[in-house]
MMTF fields as JSON, N, C-alpha, C and O atoms, coordinates in Angstrom:
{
  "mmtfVersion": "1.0.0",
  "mmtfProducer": "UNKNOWN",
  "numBonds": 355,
  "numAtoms": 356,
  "numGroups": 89,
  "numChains": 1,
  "numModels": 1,
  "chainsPerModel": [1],
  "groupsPerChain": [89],
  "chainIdList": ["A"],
  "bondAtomList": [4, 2, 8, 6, 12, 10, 16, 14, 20, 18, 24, 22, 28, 26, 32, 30, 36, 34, 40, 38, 44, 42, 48, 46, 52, 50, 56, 54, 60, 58, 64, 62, 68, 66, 72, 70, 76, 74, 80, 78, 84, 82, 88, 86, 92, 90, 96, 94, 100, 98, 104, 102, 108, 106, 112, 110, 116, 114, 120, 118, 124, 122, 128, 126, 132, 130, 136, 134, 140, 138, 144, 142, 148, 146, 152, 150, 156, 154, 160, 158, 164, 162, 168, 166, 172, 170, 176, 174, 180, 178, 184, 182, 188, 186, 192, 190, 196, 194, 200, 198, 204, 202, 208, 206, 212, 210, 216, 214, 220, 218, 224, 222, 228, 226, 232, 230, 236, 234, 240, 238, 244, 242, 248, 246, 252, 250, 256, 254, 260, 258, 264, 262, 268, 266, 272, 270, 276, 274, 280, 278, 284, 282, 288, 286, 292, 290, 296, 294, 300, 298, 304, 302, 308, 306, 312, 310, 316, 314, 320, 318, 324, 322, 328, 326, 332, 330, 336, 334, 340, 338, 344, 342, 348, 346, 352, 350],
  "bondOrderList": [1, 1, 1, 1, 1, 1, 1, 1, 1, 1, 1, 1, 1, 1, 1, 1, 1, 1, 1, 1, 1, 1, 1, 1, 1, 1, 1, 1, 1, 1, 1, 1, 1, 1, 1, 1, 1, 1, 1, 1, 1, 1, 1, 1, 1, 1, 1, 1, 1, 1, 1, 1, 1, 1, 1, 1, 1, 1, 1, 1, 1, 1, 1, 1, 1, 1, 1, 1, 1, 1, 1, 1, 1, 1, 1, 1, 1, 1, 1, 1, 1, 1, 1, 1, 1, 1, 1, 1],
  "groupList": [{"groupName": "UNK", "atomNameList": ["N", "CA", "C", "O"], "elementList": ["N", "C", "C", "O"], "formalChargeList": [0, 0, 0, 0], "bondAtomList": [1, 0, 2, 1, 3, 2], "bondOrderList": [1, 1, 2], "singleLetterCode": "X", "chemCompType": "L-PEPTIDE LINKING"}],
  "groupTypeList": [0, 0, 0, 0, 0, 0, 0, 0, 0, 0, 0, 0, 0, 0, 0, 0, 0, 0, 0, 0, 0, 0, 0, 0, 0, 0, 0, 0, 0, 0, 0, 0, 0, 0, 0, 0, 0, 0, 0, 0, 0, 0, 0, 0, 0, 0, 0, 0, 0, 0, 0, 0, 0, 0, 0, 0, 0, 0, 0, 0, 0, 0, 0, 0, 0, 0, 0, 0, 0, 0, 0, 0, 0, 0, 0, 0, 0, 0, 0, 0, 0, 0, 0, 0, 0, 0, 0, 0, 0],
  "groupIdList": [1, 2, 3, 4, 5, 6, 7, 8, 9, 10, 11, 12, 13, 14, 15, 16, 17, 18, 19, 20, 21, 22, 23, 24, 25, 26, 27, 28, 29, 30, 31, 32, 33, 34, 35, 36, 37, 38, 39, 40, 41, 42, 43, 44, 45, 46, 47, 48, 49, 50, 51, 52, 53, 54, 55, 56, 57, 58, 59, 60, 61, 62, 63, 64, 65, 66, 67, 68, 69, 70, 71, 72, 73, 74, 75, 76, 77, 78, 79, 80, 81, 82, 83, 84, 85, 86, 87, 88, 89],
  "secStructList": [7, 7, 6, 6, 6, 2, 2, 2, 2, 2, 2, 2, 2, 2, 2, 2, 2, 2, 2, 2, 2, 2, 6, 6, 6, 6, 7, 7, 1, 1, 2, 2, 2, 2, 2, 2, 2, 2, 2, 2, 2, 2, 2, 2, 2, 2, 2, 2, 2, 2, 2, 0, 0, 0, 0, 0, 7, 2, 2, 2, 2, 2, 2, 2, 2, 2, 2, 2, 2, 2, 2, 2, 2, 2, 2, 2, 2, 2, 2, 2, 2, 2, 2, 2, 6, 1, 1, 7, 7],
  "xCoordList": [173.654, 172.715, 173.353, 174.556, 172.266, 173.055, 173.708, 173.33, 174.56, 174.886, 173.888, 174.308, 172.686, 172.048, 170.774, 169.76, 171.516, 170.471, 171.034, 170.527, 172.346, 173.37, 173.745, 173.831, 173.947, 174.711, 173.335, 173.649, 172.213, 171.611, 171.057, 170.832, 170.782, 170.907, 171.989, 171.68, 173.039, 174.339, 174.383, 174.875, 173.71, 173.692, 172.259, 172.375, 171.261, 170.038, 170.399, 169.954, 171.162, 171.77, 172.348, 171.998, 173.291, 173.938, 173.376, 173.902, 171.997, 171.273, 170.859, 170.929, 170.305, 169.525, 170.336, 169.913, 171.326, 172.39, 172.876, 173.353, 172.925, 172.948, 171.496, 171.601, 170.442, 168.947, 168.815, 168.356, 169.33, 169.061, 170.699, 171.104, 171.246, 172.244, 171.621, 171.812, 170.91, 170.195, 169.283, 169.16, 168.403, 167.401, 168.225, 167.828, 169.09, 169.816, 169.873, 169.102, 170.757, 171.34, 169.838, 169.865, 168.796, 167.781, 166.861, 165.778, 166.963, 165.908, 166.016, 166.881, 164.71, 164.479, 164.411, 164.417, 164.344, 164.229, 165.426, 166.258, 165.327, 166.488, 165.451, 166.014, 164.373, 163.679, 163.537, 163.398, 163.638, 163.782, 165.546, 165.996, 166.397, 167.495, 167.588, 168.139, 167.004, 167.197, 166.677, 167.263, 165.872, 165.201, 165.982, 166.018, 166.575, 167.5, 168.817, 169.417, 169.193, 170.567, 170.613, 171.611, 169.256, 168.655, 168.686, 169.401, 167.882, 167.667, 169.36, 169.519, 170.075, 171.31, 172.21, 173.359, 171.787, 172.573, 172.119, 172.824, 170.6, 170.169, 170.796, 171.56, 170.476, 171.132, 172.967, 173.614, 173.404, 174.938, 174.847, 175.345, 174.06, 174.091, 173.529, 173.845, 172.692, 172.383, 173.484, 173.863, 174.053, 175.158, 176.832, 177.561, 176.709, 177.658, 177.229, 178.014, 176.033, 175.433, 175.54, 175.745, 175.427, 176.242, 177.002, 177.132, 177.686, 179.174, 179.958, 180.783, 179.437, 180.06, 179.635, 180.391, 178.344, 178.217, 179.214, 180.214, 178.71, 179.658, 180.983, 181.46, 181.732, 182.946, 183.478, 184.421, 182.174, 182.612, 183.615, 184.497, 183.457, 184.268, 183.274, 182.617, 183.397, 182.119, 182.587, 181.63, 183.609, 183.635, 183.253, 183.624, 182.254, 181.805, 180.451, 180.114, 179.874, 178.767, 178.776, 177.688, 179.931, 180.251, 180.154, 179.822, 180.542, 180.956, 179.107, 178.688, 178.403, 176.981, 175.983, 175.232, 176.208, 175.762, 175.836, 174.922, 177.392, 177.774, 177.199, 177.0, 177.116, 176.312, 175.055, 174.625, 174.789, 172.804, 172.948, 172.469, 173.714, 173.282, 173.538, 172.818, 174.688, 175.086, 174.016, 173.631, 173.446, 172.543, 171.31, 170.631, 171.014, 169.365, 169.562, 168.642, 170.957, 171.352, 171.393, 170.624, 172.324, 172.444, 170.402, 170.005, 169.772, 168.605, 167.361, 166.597, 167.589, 167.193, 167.71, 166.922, 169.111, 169.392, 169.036, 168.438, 169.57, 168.799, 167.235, 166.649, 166.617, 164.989, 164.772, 163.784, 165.669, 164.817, 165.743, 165.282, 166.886, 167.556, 166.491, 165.903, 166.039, 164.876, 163.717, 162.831, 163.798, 162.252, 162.165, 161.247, 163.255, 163.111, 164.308, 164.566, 164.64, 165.004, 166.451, 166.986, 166.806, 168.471, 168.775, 168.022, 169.967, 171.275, 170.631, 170.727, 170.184, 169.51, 167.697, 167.186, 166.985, 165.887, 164.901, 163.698],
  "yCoordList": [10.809, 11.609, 12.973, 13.166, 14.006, 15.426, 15.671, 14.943, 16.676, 16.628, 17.986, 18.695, 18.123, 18.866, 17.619, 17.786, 16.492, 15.213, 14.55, 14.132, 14.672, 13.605, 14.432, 13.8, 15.572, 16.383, 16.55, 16.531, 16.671, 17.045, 15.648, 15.557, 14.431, 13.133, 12.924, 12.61, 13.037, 13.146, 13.301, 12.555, 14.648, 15.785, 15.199, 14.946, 15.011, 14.006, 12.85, 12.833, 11.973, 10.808, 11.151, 10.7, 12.023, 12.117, 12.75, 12.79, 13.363, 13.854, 12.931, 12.756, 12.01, 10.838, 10.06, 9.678, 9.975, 9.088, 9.972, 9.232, 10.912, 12.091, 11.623, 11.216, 11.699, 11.677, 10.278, 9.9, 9.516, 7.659, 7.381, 6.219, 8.028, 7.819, 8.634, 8.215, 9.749, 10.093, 9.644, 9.777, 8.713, 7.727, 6.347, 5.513, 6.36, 4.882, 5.425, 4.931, 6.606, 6.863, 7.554, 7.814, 7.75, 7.726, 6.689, 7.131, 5.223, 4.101, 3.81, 3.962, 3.339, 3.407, 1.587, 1.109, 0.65, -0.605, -1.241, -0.545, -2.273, -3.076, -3.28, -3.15, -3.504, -3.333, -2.306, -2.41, -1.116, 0.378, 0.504, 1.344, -0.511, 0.015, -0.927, -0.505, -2.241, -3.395, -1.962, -1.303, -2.078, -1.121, 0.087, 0.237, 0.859, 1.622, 1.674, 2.565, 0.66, -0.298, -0.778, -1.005, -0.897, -1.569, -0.202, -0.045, 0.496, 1.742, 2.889, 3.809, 2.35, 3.039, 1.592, 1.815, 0.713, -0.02, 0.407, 0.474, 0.741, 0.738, 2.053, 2.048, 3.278, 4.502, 4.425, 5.119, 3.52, 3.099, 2.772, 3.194, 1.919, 1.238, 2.178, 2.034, 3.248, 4.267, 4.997, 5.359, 5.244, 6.208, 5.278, 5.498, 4.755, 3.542, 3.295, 3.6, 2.742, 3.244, 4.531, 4.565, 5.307, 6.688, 7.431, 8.446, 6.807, 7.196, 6.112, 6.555, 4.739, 4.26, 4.746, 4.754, 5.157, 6.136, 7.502, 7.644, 8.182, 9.327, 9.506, 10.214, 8.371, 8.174, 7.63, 7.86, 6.561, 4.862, 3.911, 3.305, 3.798, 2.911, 1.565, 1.69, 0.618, -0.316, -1.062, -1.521, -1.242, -2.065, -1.384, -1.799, 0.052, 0.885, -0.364, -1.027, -0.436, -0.754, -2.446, -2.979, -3.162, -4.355, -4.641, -5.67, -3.426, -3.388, -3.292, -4.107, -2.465, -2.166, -3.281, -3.257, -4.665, -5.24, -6.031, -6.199, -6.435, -6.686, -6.787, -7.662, -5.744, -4.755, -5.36, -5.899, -4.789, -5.174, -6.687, -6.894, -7.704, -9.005, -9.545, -10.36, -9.009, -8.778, -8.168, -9.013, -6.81, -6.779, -7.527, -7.627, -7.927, -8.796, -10.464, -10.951, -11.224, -11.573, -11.44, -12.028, -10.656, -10.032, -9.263, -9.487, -8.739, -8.505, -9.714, -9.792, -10.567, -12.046, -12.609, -13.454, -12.789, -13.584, -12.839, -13.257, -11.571, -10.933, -10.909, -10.546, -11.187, -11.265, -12.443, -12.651, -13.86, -14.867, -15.16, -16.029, -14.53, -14.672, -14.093, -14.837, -12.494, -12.064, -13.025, -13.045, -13.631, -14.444, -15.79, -16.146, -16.22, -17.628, -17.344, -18.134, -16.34, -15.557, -16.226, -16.453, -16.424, -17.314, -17.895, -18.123, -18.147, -18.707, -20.424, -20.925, -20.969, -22.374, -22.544, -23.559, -21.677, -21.188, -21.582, -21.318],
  "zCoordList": [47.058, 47.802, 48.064, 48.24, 48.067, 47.538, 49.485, 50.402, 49.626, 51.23, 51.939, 52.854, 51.373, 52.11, 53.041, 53.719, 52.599, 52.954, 54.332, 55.373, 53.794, 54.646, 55.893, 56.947, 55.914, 56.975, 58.164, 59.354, 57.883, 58.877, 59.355, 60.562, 58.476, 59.116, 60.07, 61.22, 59.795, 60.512, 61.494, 62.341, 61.687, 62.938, 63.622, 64.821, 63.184, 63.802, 64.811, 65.958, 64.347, 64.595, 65.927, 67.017, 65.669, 66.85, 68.014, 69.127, 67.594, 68.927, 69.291, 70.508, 68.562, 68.81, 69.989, 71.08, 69.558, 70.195, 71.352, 72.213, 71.615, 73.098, 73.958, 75.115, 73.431, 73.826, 74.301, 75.378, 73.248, 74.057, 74.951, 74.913, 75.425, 76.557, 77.819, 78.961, 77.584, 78.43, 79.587, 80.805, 77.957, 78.83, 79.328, 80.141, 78.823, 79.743, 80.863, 81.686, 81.359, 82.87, 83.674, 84.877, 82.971, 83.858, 83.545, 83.163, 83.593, 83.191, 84.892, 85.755, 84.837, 86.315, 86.518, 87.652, 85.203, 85.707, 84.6, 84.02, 84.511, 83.854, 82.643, 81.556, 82.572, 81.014, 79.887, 78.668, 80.87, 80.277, 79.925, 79.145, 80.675, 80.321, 78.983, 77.967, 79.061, 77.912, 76.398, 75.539, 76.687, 75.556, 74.62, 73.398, 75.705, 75.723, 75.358, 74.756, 75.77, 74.796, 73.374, 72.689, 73.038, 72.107, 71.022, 70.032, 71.463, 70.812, 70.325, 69.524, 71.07, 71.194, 70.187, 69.807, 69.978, 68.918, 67.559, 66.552, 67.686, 66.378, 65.916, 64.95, 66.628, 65.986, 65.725, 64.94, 66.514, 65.93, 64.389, 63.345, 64.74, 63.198, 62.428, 61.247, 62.674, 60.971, 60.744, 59.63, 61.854, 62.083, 60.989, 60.022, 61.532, 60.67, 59.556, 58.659, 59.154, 57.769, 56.981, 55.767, 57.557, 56.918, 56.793, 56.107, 57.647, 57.68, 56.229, 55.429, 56.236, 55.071, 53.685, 52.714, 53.672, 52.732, 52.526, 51.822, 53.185, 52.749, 52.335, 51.449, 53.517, 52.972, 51.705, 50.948, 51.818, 50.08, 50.878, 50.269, 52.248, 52.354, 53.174, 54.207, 52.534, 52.627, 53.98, 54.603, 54.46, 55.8, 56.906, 58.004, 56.778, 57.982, 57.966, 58.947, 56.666, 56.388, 56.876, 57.097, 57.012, 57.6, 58.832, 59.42, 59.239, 60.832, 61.374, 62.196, 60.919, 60.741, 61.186, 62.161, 59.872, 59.482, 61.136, 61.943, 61.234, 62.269, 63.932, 64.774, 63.839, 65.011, 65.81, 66.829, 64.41, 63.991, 64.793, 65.908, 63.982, 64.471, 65.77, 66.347, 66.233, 67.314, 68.397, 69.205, 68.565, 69.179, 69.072, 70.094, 68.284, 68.307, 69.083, 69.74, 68.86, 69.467, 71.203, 71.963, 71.539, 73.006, 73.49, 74.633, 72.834, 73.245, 73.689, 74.651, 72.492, 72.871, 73.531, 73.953, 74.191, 75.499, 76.776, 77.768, 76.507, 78.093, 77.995, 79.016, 77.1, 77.583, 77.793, 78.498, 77.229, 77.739, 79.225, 79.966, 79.614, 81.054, 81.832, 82.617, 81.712, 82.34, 82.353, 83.207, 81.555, 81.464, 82.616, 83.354, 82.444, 83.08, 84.706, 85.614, 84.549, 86.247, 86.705, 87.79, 85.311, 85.626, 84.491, 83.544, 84.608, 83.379, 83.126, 82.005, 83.939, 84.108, 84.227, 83.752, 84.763, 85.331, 83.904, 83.893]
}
């Protein structure tokens, strides 16, 4: 991919990732912050996705993969903890 593609993705990403830390430290409930966490894993992970690109070094793209499963994980236990109002509930 030519780098008039990659550099301003790059530079996107990382606003993105300024803009969703933003909305974490002003989420006014614990659902807006769930969301927000959520949203701030995913732009990790493009960000890590293209960073293993550019470089060619494929264990960015591991770590990525990683991530990803990792948060969907952690997003599904705090919604069904929220859901049922406890660790036992």
């Amino acid at each position: 991919m030519p780098a008039f593609i990659i550099v301003p993705a790059l530079i996107w990403a990382t606003l993105l990732l300024v803009a969703g830390g933003l909305v974490l430290v002003r989420a006014r409930d614990v659902f807006q912050r769930i969301v927000a966490l959520d949203l701030l894993a995913v732009i990790v992970i493009a960000l890590l996705a293209l960073l293993s690109y550019v470089r060619g070094q494929p264990y960015c793209f591991d770590a990525a993969v990683a991530l990803a499963l990792m948060s969907f994980v952690a997003t599904v236990a705090t919604a069904r903890y929220l859901d049922k109002g406890g660790p036992f509930g």
